[in-house]
Structure formats: structure tokens, C-alpha cells
DONUKOL-848176 format. One record per residue (C-alpha): residue number from 0; residue in one letter; x, y, z. Coordinates in nm, 4 decimals. Last residue first. Example, Ala and Ser with C-alpha at 12.3 -4.5 7.8 and 13.67 -1.06 7.14 Angstrom:
2
<seq->1&type->s&xx->1.3670&yy->-0.1060&zz->0.7140> .
<seq->0&type->a&xx->1.2300&yy->-0.4500&zz->0.7800> .
//
This chain:
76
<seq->75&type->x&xx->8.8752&yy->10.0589&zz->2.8275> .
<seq->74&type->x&xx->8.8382&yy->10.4192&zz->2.8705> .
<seq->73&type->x&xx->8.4293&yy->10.3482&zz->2.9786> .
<seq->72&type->x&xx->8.5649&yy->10.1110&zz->3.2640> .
<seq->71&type->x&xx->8.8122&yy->10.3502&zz->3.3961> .
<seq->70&type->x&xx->8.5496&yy->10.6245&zz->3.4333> .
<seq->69&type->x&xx->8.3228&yy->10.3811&zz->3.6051> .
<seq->68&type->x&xx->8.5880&yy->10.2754&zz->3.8411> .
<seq->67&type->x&xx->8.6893&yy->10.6672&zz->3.9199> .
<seq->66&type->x&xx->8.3447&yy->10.7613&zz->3.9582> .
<seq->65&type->x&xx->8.2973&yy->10.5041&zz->4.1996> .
<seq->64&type->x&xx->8.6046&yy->10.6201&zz->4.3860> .
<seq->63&type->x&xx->8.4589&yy->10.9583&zz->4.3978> .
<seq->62&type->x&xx->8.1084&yy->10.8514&zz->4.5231> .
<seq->61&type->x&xx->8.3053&yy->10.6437&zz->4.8034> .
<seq->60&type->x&xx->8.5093&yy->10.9680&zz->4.8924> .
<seq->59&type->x&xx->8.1902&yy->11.1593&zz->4.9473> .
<seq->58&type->x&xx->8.0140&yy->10.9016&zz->5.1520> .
<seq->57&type->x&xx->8.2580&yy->10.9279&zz->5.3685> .
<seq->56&type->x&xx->8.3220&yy->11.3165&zz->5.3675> .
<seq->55&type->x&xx->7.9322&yy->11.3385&zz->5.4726> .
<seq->54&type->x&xx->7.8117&yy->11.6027&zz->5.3314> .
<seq->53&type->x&xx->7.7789&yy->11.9200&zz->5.5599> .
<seq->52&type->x&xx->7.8238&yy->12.2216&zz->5.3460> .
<seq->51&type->x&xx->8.1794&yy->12.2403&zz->5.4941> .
<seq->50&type->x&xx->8.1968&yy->11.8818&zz->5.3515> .
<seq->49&type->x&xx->8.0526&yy->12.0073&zz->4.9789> .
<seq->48&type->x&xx->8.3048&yy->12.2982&zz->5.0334> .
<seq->47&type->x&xx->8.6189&yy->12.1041&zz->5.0789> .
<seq->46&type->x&xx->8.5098&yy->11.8469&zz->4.8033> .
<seq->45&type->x&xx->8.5059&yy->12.1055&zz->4.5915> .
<seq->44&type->x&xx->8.8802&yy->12.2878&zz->4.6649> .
<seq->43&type->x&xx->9.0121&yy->11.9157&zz->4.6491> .
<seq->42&type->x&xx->8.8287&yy->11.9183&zz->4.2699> .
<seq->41&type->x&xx->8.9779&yy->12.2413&zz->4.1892> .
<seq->40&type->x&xx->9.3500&yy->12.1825&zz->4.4041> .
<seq->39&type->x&xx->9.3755&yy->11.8818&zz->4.2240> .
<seq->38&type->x&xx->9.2465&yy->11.5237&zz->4.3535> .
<seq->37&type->x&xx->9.4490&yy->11.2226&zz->4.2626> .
<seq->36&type->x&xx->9.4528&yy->11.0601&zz->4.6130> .
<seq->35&type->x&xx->9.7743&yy->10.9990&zz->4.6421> .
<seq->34&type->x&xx->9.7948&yy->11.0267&zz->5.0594> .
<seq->33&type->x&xx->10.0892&yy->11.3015&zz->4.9974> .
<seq->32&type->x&xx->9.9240&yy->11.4863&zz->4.7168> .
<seq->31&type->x&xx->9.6429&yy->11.5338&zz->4.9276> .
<seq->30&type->x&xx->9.8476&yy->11.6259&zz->5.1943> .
<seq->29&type->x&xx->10.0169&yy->11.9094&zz->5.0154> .
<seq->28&type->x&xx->9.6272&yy->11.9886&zz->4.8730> .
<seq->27&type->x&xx->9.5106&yy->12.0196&zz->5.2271> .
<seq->26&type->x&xx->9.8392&yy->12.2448&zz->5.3243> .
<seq->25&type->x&xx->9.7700&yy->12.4751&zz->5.0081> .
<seq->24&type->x&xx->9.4084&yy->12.5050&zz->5.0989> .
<seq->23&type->x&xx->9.4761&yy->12.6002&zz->5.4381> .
<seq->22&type->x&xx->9.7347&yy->12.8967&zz->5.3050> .
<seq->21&type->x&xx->9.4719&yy->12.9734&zz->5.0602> .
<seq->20&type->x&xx->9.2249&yy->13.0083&zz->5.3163> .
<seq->19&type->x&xx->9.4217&yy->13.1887&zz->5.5585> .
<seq->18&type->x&xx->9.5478&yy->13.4497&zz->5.3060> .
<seq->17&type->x&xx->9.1934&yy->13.4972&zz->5.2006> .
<seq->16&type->x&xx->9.1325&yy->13.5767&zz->5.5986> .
<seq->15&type->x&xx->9.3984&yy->13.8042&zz->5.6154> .
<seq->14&type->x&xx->9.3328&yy->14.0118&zz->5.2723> .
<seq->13&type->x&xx->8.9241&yy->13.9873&zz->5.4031> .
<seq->12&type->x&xx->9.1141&yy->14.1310&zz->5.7988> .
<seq->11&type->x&xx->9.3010&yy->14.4362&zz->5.5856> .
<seq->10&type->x&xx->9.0247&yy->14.5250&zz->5.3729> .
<seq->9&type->x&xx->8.7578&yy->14.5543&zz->5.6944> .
<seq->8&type->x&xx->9.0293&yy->14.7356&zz->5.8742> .
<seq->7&type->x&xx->9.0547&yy->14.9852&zz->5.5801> .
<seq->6&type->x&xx->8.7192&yy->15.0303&zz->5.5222> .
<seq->5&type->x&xx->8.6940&yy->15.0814&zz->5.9121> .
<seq->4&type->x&xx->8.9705&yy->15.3348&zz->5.9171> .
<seq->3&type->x&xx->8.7876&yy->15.5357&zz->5.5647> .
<seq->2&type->x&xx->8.4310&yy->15.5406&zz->5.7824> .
<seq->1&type->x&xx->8.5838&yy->15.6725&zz->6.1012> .
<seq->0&type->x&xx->8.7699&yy->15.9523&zz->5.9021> .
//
């Protein structure tokens, strides 16, 4: 009986923290949006974890604009 409440507990607090995530996610991506930075929630959802992974979000945001400029360049 032990066993079956803490499988339960342990379900119930992943299904909270998942909600918290995707409830975090969904106000990044809102702000995203909001700053017009062209990111969708996959490539926001990225850049989340490289930062949480500890790379610097500066340096990230420079290697996306480059990426940007050298994509542009090749469509032309």
C-alpha cells in the first residue's frame, strides 16, 4: 500500500512539474513572440536548454544572428 501511494505521489508531482515546464515554456515563447525574435517554440525550447547547460545566452544570440545573415546571404 506504501509502494502504490508513493507511485502515485511520484506521478502526481512529474504531471506537476511537466505542467510547470510547459506553462514556463509557453510564457518564454509569448515573450519571444513579443521581442520578434523569430524563434519557435523548437528552436526557443533549444536555446533554453543550451543556457540551462550553461552557454552563455550572449554568445548564443550572436551565433543565431550570424546564422541568420549567412542564411540570408545564401537565399540571395
Amino acid at each position: 500500500a506504501v509502494l502504490a501511494v508513493f507511485s502515485v505521489t511520484m506521478a502526481s508531482a512529474a504531471n506537476t512539474n511537466l505542467n510547470a515546464v510547459r506553462e514556463t515554456m509557453d510564457v518564454l515563447l509569448e515573450i519571444s513572440r513579443l521581442l520578434n525574435t523569430g524563434l519557435d517554440m523548437e528552436s526557443l525550447s533549444i536555446c533554453v536548454r543550451l543556457c540551462e547547460q550553461g552557454i552563455n545566452p550572449e554568445a548564443l544570440s550572436a551565433v543565431i544572428k550570424e546564422l541568420r545573415k549567412a542564411s540570408e546571404t545564401l537565399k540571395v
